[in-house]
Structure formats: structure tokens, C-alpha cells
NUZA-196997 format. One record per residue (C-alpha): residue number from 1; residue in one letter; x, y, z. Coordinates in nm, 2 decimals. Example, Ala and Ser with C-alpha at 12.3 -4.5 7.8 and 13.67 -1.06 7.14 Angstrom:
2
    n  res      xx      yy      zz
    1    A    1.23   -0.45    0.78
    2    S    1.37   -0.11    0.71
! end
This chain:
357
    n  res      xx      yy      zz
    1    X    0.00    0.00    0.00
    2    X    0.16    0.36   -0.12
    3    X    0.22    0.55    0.15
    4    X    0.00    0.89    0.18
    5    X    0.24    1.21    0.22
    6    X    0.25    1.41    0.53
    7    X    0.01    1.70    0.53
    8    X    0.19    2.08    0.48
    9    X   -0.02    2.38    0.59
   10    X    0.01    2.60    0.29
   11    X    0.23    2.95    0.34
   12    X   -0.07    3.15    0.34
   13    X   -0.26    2.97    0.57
   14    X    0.03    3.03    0.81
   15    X    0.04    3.37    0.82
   16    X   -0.35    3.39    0.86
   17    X   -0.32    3.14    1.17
   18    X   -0.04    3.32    1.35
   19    X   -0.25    3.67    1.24
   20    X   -0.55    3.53    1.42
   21    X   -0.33    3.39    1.74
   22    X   -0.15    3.77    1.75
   23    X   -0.51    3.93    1.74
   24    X   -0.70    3.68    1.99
   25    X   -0.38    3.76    2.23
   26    X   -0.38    4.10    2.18
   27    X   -0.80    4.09    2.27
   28    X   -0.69    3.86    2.56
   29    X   -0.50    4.09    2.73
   30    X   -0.63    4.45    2.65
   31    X   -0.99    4.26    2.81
   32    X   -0.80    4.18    3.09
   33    X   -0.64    4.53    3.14
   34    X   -1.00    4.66    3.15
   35    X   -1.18    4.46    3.37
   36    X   -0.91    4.52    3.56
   37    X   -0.79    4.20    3.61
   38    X   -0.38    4.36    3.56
   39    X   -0.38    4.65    3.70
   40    X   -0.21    5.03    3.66
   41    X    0.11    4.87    3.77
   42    X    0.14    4.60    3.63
   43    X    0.04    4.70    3.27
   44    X    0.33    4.95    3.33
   45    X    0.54    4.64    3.37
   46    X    0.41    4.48    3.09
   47    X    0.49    4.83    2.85
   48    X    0.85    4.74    3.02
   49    X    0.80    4.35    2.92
   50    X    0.74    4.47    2.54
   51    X    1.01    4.75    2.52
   52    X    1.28    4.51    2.64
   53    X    1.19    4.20    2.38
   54    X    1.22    4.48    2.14
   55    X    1.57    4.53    2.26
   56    X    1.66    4.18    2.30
   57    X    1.52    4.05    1.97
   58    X    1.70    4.32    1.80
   59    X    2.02    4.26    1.99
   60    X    1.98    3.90    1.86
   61    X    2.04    3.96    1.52
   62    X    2.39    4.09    1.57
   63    X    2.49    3.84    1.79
   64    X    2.28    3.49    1.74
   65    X    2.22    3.54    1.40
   66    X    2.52    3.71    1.26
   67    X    2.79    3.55    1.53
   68    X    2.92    3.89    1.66
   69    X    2.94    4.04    2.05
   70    X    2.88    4.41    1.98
   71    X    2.84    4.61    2.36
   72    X    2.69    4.93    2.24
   73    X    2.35    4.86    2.21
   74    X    2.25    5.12    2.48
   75    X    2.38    5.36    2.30
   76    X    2.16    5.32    1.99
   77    X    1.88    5.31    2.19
   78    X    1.97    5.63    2.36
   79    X    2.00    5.79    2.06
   80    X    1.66    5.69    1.94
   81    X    1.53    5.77    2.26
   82    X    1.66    6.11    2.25
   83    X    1.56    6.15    1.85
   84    X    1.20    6.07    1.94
   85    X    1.17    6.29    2.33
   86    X    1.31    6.60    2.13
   87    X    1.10    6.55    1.82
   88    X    0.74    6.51    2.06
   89    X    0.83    6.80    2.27
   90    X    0.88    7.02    1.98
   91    X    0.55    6.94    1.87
   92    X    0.19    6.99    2.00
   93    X    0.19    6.62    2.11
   94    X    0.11    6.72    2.50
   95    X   -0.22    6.95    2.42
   96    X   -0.35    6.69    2.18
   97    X   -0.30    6.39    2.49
   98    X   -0.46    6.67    2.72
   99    X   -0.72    6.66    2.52
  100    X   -0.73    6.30    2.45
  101    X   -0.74    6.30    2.03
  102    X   -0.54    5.99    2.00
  103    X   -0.66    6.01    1.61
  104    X   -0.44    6.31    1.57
  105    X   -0.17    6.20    1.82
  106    X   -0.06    5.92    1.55
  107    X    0.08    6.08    1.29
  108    X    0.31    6.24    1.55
  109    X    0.36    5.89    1.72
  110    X    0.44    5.73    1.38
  111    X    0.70    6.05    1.30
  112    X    0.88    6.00    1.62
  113    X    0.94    5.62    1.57
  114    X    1.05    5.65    1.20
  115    X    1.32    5.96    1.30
  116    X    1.43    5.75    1.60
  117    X    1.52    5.45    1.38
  118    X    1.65    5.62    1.07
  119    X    1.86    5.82    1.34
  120    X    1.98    5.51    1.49
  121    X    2.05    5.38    1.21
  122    X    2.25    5.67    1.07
  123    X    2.47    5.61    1.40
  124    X    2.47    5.20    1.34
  125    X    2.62    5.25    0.97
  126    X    2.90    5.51    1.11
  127    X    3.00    5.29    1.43
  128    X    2.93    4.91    1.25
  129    X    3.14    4.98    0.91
  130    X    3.43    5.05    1.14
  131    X    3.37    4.85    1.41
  132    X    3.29    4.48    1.19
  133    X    3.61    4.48    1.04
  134    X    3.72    4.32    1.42
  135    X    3.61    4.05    1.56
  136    X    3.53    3.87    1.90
  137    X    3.68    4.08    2.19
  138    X    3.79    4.39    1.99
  139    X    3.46    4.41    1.85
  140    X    3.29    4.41    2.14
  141    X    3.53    4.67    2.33
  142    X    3.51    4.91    1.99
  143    X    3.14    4.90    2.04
  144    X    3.16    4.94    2.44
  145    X    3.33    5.27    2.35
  146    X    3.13    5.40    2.08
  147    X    2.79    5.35    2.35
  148    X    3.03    5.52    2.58
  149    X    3.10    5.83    2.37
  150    X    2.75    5.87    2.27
  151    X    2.63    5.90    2.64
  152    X    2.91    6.12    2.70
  153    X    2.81    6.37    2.39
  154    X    2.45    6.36    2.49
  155    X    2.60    6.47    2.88
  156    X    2.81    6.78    2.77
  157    X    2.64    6.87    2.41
  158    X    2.46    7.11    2.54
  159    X    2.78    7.31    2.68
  160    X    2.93    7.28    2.33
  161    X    2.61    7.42    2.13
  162    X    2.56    7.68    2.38
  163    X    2.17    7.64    2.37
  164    X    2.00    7.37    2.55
  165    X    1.93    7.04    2.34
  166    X    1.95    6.74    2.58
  167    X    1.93    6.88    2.87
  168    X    2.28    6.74    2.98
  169    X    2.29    6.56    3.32
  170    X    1.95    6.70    3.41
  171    X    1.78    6.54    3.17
  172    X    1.52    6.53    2.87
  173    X    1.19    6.62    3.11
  174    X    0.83    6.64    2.99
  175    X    0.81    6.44    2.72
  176    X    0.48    6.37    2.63
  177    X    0.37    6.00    2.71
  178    X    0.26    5.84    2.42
  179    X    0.36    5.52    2.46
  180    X    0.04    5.26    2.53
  181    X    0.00    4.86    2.54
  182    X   -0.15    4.88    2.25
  183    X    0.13    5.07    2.07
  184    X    0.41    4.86    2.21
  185    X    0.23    4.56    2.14
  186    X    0.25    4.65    1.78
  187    X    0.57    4.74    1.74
  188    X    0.67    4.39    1.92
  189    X    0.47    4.22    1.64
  190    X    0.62    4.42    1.35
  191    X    0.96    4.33    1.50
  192    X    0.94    4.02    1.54
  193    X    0.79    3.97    1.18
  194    X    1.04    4.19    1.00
  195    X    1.34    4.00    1.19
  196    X    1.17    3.63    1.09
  197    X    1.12    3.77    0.72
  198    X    1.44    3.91    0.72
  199    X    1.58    3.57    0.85
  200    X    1.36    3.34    0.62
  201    X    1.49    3.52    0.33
  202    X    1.84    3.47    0.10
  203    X    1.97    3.79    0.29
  204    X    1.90    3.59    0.63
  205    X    2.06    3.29    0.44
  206    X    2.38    3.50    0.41
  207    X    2.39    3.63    0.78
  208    X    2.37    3.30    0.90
  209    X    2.64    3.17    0.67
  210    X    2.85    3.45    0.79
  211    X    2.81    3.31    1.17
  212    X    2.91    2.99    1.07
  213    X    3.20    3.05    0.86
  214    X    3.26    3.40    0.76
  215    X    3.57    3.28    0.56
  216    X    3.35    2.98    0.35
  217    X    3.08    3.24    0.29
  218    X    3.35    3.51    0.13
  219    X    3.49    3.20   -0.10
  220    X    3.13    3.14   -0.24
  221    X    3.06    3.53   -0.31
  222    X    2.87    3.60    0.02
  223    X    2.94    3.98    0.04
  224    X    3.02    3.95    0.39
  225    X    3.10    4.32    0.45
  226    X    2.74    4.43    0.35
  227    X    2.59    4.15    0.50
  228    X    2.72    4.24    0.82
  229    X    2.68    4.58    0.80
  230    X    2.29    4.55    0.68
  231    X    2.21    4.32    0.97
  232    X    2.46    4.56    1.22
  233    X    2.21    4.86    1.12
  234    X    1.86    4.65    1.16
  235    X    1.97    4.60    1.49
  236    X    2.06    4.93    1.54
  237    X    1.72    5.07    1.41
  238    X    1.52    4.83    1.60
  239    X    1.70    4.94    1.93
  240    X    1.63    5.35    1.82
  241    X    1.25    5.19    1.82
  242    X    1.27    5.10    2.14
  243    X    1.44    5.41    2.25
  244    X    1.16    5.62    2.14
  245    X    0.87    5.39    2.33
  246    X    1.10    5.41    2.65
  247    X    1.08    5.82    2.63
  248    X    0.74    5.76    2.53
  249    X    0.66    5.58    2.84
  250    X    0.89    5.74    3.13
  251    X    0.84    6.11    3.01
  252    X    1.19    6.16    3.07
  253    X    1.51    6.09    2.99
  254    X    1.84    6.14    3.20
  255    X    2.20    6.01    3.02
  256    X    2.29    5.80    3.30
  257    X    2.06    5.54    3.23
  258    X    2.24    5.44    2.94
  259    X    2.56    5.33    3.07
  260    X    2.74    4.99    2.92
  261    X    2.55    4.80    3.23
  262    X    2.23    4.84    3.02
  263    X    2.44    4.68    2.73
  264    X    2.52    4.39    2.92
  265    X    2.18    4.36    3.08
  266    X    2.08    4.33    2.72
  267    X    2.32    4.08    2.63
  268    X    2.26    3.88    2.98
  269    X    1.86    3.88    2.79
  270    X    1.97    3.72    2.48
  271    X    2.20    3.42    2.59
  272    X    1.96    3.30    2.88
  273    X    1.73    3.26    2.61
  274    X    1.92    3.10    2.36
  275    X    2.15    3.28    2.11
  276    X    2.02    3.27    1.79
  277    X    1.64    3.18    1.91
  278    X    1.37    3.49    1.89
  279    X    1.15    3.28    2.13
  280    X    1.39    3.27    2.37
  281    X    1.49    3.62    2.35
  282    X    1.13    3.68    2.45
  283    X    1.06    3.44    2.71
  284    X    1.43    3.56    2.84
  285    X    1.32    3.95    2.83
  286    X    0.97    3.86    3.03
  287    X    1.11    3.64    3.26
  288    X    1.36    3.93    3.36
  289    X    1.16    4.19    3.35
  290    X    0.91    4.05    3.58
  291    X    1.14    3.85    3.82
  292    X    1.23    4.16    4.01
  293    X    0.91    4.23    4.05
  294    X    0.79    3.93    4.21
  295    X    1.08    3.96    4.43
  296    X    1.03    4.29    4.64
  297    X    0.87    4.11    4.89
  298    X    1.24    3.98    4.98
  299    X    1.40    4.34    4.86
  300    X    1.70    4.30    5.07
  301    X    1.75    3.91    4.90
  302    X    1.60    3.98    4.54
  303    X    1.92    4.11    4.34
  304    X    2.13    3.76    4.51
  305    X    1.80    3.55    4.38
  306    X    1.84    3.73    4.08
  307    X    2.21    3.66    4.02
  308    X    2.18    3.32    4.15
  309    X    1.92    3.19    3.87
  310    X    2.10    3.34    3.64
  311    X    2.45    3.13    3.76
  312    X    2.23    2.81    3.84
  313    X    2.04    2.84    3.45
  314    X    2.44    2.92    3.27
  315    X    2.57    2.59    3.48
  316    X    2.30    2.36    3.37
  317    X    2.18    2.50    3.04
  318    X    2.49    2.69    2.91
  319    X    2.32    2.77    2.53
  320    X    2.00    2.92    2.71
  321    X    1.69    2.84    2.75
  322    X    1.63    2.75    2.40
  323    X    1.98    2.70    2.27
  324    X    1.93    2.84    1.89
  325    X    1.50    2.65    1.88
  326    X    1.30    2.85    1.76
  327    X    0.89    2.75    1.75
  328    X    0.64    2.74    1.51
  329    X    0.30    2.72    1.53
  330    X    0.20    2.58    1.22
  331    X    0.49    2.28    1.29
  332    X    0.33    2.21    1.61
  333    X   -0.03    2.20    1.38
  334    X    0.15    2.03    1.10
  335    X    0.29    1.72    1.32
  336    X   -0.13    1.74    1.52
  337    X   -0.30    1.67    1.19
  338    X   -0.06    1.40    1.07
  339    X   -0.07    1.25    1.43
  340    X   -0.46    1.28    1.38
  341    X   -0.54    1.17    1.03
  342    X   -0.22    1.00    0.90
  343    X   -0.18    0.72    1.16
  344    X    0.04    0.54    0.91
  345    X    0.30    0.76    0.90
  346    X    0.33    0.75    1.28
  347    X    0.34    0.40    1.27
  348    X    0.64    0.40    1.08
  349    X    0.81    0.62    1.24
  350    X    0.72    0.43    1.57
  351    X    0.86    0.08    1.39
  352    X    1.20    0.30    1.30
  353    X    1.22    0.42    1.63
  354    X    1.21    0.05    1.79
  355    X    1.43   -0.08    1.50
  356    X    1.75    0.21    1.63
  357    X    1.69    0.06    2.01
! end
């Protein structure tokens, strides 16, 4: 008897599936932030949650995709940050929240996030063509600086203009606070999709043959400068996006909180979850987000808890969470409806299993 062959969900279908999941979600949660099921707080928390997957998915792509250990990610996000606050303030942003006409806050909303990515991205082309010529531990120190200088400019600017622009160590106050579940909710989607596209694609082919042997990749006409480059500035842009949501949310911005710790707690994101896995980097980035949260019951205890999981999880799952796994809806429905209607096919899998022990 001829074997039937497995069923495949068509492309299409796929999208339309994880469209509907991303929507029923999205309904989930805004129902439960009005009945009030999550409060004030912690849908604060949660605006945190999608900000820093933003960061971490983006800081993925430079290092678990592309194989490099750039350190300067805080600094494109302060620069995006910074693009975005002085951009709102400048325009009549505040009055129109005052009033609450979201409909003619968006335009303004959608300005900021484009000039805080292209912005970012302007600074990711200057450091990255520079900086990817290294490698390993000089890249990662060259790009350490570079976040280093740009909090230091954004500090003393002001003095060298002689007008004030950033506000210096005082900080960027009154920025109108635009940023809403709803909005970071769908600039985590976008994200996401843009980085899988991107990934599923011949230019994510490259990237990925880059990380596995940038040398090999070269030999076969991989133009591994560009490549690099391209997927340096992406990441870049994406961490300018999240920039502008963080002003968006705190109403203010102050240089300090853009020191290379915020680089490293960024990094410290995206290899508990698994290098080179965008599920990870998200389960990674909520996990930590919320952890010290949970934990202020034990306030005096919570940053040893904190460092301890983290020690305990490197120990006994040193690739992350994930390792490089990354999941898929539609294979989890694919392998369902062959388990369901094509018991044949399990069968012989189940006789090739017994047949190897």
C-alpha cells in the first residue's frame, strides 16, 4: 500500500493562523487590562516586558544570528530615545493627549518612531562599518566605546552648542507620554515579523552563513561586509524603536541610564534565552523583567535571587533556555493533523524508532 504524504499547511494559511493567534492575544490581554484583572502597575510592567523584547530581539540579530558580541547597544537606543523625546516635545503632542485625540496624536507617534530608527541607524552605519572589520573581543570593546562616547556627547552637548538640546545631566523632562499597550504591542509584532522575514529570506541565508564561517561564505561570493553591516544597522534601528517607546513611556530621559550596564543587561537577555532563538529572547526578556518584581517582597535578597538563577540556569543549560530553537506554530499544527489523520505515518516512524533501540 503507497504511503500517503505528510500533510503541509500552505504559506498562506500560516500567516492567517499566527495573524488570528497575534489578534485573539492581543483581545486577551487588552480585556484583561480593562476589567481590571492587571492592574495600573502592572500593565506599566508589561509596556517594560514589550520594550525590552524589542531590545533583545533586535540585539539577537547581531549576535545569534550574525555571530558577533557588539556592547553598544545602549547607545543606539539612547540615541533613538533622544531623537523621538526632542522630536514630541517640539510638537503639540502634550495638548493633543490633554485633550485625548489619539486620532491626531498618531501621525506624531508614527514621526517619532521613523526619525528614531533612521537616526539610529544613521549612528549603526557610522560605528558598525568601522567596528565589523574586528572581531570577538575587539569588537565588542570598539562597540563598548562607541555607546560610551554617545552617552558622554549627549552629557556635555549642550555646553558645546551653547543652547540647550539634551538637557545634559539634568535630563530630557516632559516628554509627552505616548507610549500605550497597545502601541508597544504593535511594534513587538512588527519586530518580530520583519526579523523572521528578514531571516527566512536569501539575505538571512547569508547572515547566517557568515556566523558559521565567515571565511567559506566570502569563498562562495557571500558579500560578507554588506551582509554584516545591513544586519549591524537593523539591529541598530530596532533598538532607536525602542528608545523612542521608552521616552514615550517614562516622560523623561536622563544620560545615565544608558551606561554599558544596560548593554550587558541586554546581552545577559539574549544568551539566557538562547542565542540565535527569537522565542527565547522573548521568554528571556519577560522572565527578567518580571522577576524583580515578584521579588520585592524579599527586597534586601531579590538582586542575590536574581544573580543566582541566572549562575544556576548558565551551569546547567549553558546555550539558554532554548539553545538556537526556535517555535512554530504551524509545525506544532502540521505534526497534530498528521498525528490525527495520518496514523500510518506515525506507525512508521514508531517501527523506525524501535528498530535504532
Amino acid at each position: 500500500m503507497k504511503t500517503r504524504s505528510k500533510i503541509r499547511i500552505p504559506m498562506p494559511a500560516r500567516y492567517v493562523i499566527n495573524l488570528a493567534l497575534v489578534v485573539g492575544f492581543y483581545f486577551l490581554l487588552t480585556g484583561l487590562i480593562s476589567s481590571g484583572i492587571i492592574t495600573n502597575y502592572w500593565t506599566g510592567i508589561l509596556i517594560t516586558v514589550g520594550i525590552n523584547i524589542i531590545l533583545a530581539v533586535s540585539l539577537n540579530i547581531a549576535t545569534g544570528y550574525l555571530g558577533q558580541l557588539p556592547l553598544g547597544h545602549a547607545g543606539f537606543m539612547a540615541v533613538g530615545a533622544y531623537a523621538g523625546g526632542i522630536f514630541m516635545k517640539a510638537t503639540p503632542a502634550a495638548a493633543l493627549l490633554k485633550e485625548g485625540n489619539t486620532a491626531a496624536l498618531i501621525p506624531y507617534i508614527l514621526a517619532a518612531i521613523v526619525i528614531s530608527a533612521v537616526v539610529a541607524g544613521i549612528f549603526g552605519v557610522i560605528i558598525g562599518i568601522p567596528a565589523l572589520r574586528l572581531r570577538g573581543d575587539y569588537l565588542a570593546i570598539i562597540t563598548l566605546g562607541f555607546g560610551e562616547i554617545i552617552r558622554v556627547v549627549l552629557t556635555n552637548i549642550d555646553s558645546v552648542l551653547g543652547f540647550d538640546f539634551t538637557y545634559g545631566a539634568a535630563g530630557l523632562k516632559r516628554i509627552p507620554k505616548f507610549a500605550s499597550v497597545t502601541l508597544v504591542f504593535i511594534c513587538v509584532v512588527l519586530a518580530c515579523f520583519f526579523i523572521h522575514t528578514m531571516m527566512k529570506s536569501k539575505h538571512g541565508r547569508a547572515i547566517l552563513s557568515i556566523r558559521d564561517n565567515e571565511i567559506a561564505s566570502e569563498s562562495v561570493g557571500v558579500n560578507t561586509t554588506y551582509y554584516k553591516t545591513m544586519a549591524f544597522v537593523f539591529s541598530a534601528m530596532l533598538a532607536g524603536i525602542a528608545g523612542c517607546l521608552y521616552a514615550g513611556y517614562l516622560g523623561s530621559l536622563y544620560p545615565s541610564t544608558f551606561k554599558f550596564m544596560k548593554s550587558i543587561e541586554i546581552l545577559v537577555i539574549v544568551v539566557l534565552g538562547g542565542m540565535g532563538s527569537m522565542l527565547g529572547s522573548i521568554v528571556s526578556a519577560t522572565v527578567l523583567t518580571v522577576l524583580p518584581e515578584l521579588l520585592r517582597s524579599v527586597a534586601d535578597y531579590r538582586m542575590v535571587a536574581y544573580s543566582l538563577a541566572l549562575v544556576v540556569m548558565m551551569i546547567f543549560r549553558p546555550k539558554g533556555l532554548f539553545g538556537s530553537y526556535d517555535f512554530s506554530m504551524s509545525r506544532v499544527l502540521e505534526k497534530a493533523l498528521n498525528f490525527v489523520f495520518r496514523p500510518e505515518l506515525r506507525k512508521g516512524k514508531e517501527e523506525a524508532d524501535n528498530e535504532q533501540n
